[in-house]
N, C-alpha and C positions, 0 to 999 in steps of 0.2 A: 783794643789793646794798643798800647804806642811803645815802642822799643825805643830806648835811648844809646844813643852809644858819647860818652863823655872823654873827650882828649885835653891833655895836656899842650903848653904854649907850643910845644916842638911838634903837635901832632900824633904825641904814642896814648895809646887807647888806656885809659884808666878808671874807668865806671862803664860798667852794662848794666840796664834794668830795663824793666817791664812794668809798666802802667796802666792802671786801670784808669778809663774818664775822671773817675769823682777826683783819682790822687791827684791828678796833674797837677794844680793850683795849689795844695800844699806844699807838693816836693819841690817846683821850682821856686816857690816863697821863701825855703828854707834854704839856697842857694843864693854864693856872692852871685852877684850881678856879672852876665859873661854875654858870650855871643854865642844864641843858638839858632841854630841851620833847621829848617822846616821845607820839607818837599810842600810846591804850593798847590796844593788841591780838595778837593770838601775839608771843609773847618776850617781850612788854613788862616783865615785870616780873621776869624776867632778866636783860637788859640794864640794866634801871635798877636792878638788885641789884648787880653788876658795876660798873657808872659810879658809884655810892652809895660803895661802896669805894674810891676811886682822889680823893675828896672833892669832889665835883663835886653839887652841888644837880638832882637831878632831879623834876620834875611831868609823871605824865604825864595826858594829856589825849584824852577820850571822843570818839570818832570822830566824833560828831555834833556838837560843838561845835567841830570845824576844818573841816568844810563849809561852814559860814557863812565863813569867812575864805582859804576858796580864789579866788582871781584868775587868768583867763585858760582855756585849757582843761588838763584833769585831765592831770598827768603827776606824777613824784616829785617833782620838782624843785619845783613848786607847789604839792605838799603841805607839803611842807619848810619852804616859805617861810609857808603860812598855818599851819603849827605854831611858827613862829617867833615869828607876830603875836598867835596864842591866847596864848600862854604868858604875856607880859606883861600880859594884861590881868587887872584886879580881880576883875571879878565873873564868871571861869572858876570853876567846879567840878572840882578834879584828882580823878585818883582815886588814893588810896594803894595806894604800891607795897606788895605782900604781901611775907611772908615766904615762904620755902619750906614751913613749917608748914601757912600757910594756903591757898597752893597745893596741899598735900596731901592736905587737909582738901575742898576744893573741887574737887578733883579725883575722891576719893573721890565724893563726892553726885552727881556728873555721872554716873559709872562706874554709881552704883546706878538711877539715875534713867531709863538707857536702858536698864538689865538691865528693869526694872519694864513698860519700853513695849516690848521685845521678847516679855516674859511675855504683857502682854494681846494684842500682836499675832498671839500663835501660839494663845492661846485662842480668839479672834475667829477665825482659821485651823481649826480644831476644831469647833468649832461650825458653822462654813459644809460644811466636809467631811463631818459626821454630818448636815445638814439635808438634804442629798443622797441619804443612804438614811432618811429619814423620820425622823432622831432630833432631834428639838428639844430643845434647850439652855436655861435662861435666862442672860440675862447676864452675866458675872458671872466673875472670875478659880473663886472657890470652887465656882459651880456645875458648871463642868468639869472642878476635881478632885474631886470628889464624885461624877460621873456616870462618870468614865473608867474605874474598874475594872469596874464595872457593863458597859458598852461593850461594853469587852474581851471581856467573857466572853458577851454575845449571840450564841447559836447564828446564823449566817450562812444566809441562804436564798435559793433557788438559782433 
């Protein structure tokens, strides 16, 4: 579900709704073209690929600077409205919507980045398992593929 909160130019709150996935690209199709505020996090820059299209100005805006502008206690409906109040002000820092390119691209480095921390997790894994029958390791991704065939081939004693 996606809550909207819609303000007039001076800022007073004039449309509330709630949004299903599928609506979303009709309801903002069927709106003038305006500027809307997007907290940027999963989809964001999706949705504001999609809204971008249909000619509507989107900014969207880093989780931690709509925390300062939430009022009351935490529900959608109040995030809505303190992304309403972020948006308009000056000295926010948006962050640019990517392309899909560079969501690609970024997605890739993620993708390698925790292949890399499951490699040393399972070295570290390795090393604790051979310290158990008295084979000490250094450190080290290459010291235990340097040691492992070695390993392998140690006569087992009984």
């Amino acid at each position: 579900m996606f809550h909207l909160i819609g303000c007039n130019a001076h800022g007073k709150e004039v449309k509330r709704k709630m949004l299903e996935r599928g609506q979303m690209v009709a309801y903002f199709a069927n709106l003038l073209p305006c500027l809307i505020g997007m907290q940027a996090c999963a989809s964001a820059h999706y949705w504001a690929r999609e809204i971008e299209k249909l000619g509507h100005e989107v900014r969207l805006i880093p989780p931690q600077y709509v925390k300062a502008y939430v009022r009351g206690n935490k529900n959608d409906y109040n995030d809505a409205r303190a992304i309403a109040e972020a948006v308009r002000r000056p000295d926010i820092r948006f962050v640019e919507v990517k392309t899909v390119e560079q969501q690609d691209v970024q997605a890739l480095h993620r993708l390698r980045e925790a292949r890399v921390g499951e490699r040393t997790a399972l070295c570290n894994q390795v090393r604790g398992l051979l310290g158990e029958y008295g084979i000490v390791l250094p450190k080290g991704v290459s010291a235990v593929q340097n040691a492992c065939p070695s390993c392998l081939r140690m006569p087992r004693t009984v």
